[in-house]
C-alpha positions as CSV (number, residue, x, y, z in Angstrom):
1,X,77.6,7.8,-5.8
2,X,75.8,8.5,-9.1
3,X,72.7,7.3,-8.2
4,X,72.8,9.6,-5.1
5,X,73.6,13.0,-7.3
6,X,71.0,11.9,-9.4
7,X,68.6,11.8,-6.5
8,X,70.3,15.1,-5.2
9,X,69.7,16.5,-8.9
10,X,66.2,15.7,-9.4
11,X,64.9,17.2,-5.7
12,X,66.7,20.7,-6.5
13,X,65.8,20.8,-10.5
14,X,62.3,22.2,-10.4
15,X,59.8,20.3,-12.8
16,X,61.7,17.0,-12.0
17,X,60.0,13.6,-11.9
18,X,60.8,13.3,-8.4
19,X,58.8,14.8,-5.6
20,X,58.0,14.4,-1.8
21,X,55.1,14.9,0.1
22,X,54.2,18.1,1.5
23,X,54.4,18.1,5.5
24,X,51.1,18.7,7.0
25,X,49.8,21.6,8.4
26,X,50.0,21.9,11.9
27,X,47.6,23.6,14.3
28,X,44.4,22.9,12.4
29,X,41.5,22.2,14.7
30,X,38.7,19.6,14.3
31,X,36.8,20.8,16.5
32,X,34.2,24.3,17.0
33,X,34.9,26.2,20.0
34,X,31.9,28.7,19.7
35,X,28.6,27.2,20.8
36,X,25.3,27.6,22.9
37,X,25.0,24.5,24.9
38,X,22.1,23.9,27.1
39,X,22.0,20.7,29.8
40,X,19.9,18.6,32.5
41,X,21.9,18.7,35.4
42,X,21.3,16.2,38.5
43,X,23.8,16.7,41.3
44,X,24.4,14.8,44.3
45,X,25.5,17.6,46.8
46,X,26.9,17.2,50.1
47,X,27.5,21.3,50.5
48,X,23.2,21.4,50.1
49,X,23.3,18.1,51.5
50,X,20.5,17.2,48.8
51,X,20.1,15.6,44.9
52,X,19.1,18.3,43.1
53,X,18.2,18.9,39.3
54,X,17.9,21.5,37.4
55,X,19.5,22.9,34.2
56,X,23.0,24.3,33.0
57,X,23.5,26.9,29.8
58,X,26.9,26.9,28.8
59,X,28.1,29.9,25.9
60,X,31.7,29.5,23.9
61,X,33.2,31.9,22.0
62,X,36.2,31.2,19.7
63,X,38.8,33.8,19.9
64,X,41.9,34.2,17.9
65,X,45.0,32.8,18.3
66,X,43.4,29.4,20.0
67,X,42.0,31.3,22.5
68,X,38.0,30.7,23.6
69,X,35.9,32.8,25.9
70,X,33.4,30.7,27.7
71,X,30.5,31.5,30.0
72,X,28.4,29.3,31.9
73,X,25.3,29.1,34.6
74,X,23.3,26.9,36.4
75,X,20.5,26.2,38.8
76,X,19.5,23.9,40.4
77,X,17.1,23.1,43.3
78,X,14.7,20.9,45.6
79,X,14.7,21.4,49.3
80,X,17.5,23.1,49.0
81,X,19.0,26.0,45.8
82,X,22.3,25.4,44.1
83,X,23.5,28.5,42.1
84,X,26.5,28.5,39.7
85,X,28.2,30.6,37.9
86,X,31.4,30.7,35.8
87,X,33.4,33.5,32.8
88,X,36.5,32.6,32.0
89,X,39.1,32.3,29.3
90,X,40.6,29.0,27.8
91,X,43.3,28.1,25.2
92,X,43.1,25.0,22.5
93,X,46.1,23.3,21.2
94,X,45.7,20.6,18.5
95,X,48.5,18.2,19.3
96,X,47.1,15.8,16.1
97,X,44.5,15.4,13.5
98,X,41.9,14.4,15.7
99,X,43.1,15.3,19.0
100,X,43.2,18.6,20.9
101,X,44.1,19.1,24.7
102,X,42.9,23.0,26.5
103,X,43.0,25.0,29.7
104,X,40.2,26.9,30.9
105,X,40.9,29.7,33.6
106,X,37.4,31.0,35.1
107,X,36.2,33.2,37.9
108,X,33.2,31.2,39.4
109,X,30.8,31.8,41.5
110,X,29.0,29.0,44.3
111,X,25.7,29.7,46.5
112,X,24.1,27.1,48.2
113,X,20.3,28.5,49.8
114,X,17.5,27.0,52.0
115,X,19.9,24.4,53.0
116,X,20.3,24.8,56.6
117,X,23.8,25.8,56.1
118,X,23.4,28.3,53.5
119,X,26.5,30.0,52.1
120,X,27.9,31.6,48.7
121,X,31.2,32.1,47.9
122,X,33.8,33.1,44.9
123,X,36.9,32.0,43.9
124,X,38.7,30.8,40.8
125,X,38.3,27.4,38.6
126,X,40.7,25.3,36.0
127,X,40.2,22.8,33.9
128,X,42.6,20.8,31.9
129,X,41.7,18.6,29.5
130,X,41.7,16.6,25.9
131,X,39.3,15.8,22.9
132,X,39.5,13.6,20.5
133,X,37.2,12.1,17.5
134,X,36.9,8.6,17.5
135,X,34.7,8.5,14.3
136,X,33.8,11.7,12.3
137,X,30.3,11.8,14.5
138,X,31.8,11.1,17.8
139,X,33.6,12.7,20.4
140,X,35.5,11.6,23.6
141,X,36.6,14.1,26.0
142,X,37.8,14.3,29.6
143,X,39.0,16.8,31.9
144,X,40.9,17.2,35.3
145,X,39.2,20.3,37.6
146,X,40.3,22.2,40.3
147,X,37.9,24.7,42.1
148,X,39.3,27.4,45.0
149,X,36.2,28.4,46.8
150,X,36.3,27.8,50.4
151,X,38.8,25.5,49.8
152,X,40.7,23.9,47.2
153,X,39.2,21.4,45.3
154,X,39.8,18.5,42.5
155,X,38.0,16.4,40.2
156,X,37.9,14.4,37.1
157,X,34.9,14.6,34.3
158,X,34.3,12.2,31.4
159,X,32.0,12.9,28.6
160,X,31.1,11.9,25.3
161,X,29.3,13.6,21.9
162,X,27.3,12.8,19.2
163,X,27.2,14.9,16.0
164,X,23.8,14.4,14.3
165,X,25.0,17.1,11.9
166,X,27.5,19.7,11.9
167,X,25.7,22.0,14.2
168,X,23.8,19.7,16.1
169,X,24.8,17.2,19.0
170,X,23.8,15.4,21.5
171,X,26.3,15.0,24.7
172,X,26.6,13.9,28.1
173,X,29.2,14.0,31.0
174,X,30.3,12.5,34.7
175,X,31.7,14.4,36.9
176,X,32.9,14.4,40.3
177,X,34.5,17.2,42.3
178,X,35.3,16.0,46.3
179,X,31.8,16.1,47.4
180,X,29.7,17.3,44.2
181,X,29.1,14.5,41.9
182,X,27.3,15.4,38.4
183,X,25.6,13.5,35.5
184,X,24.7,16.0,32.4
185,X,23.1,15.5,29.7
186,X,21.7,18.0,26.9
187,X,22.2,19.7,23.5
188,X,24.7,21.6,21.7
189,X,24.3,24.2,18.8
190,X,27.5,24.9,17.3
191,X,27.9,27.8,15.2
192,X,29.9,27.4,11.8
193,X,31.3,23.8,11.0
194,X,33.6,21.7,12.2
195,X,37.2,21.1,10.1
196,X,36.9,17.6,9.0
């Protein structure tokens, strides 16, 4: 009993000997959600029923709140044209130190050309997914997609990222959406720092 009211005294006396740690603060990112990201695409397409390469530019914009505004295009082409494009709006939550999942909600945007079943179409995209550092230079992240274009559509990408310094890094992906299957590679400049 005394040794508890001693322990009672010295946590509500301020100035006392005896302290505990502070909780951490929650909802600190690690990660930079405003970039310009620019990638070598090569696609193997059965809606232009062709491989085709070409490149991707992908713009972020970190919002307040957790919220991001992202942009993206893409073209690619060889006997056939593969236009993409995508604006939508995403939210960030960081669930631990090193670990945040998001949603992405985008408008998007599909035309296929000299095909011999050309067609272009509109709809809406998602995205759920999670990023994590597994070393203060490298990044694992993964996502499940769902497109609604003609028809509804999922998927499943993979990537990984390497920071050569703050702003800089190098990434790649894997991605596979019912009949579209992607390999990306490229280079990100990310604007202010990350919160290590």
């Amino acid at each position: 009993m005394t040794m508890l009211l001693a322990l009672l005294a010295t946590a509500l006396i301020p100035g006392s000997s005896v302290s505990t740690p502070a909780p951490p603060i929650l909802g600190e990112s690690q990660f930079g959600y405003t970039y310009v990201e620019l990638n070598y695409l090569l696609t193997d397409s059965d809606a232009a029923d062709d491989t085709l390469g070409g490149l991707e530019l992908v713009g972020s914009l970190e919002l307040p709140l957790h919220f991001f505004g992202q942009l993206g295009i893409s073209r690619q082409s060889d006997n056939a044209d593969l236009d993409q494009f995508r604006l939508g709006v995403g939210y960030y939550l960081p669930v631990a130190e090193q670990f945040d999942v998001y949603g992405l909600l985008s408008y998007a945007r599909f035309e296929v050309d000299d095909s011999g079943a050309d067609f272009d179409d509109d709809g809406t995209a998602a995205e759920i997914g999670a990023r994590t550092l597994i070393s203060p230079k490298f990044e694992l992240n993964g996502a499940g997609k769902w497109t609604n274009l003609d028809d509804d559509e999922v998927g499943l990408g993979l990537g990984a990222r390497y920071y050569m310094t703050e702003a800089l890094s190098l990434g790649g992906r894997l991605e596979t959406i019912d009949d579209e299957d992607t390999i990306a590679v490229g280079v990100r400049y990310q604007l202010g720092t990350r919160r290590d």
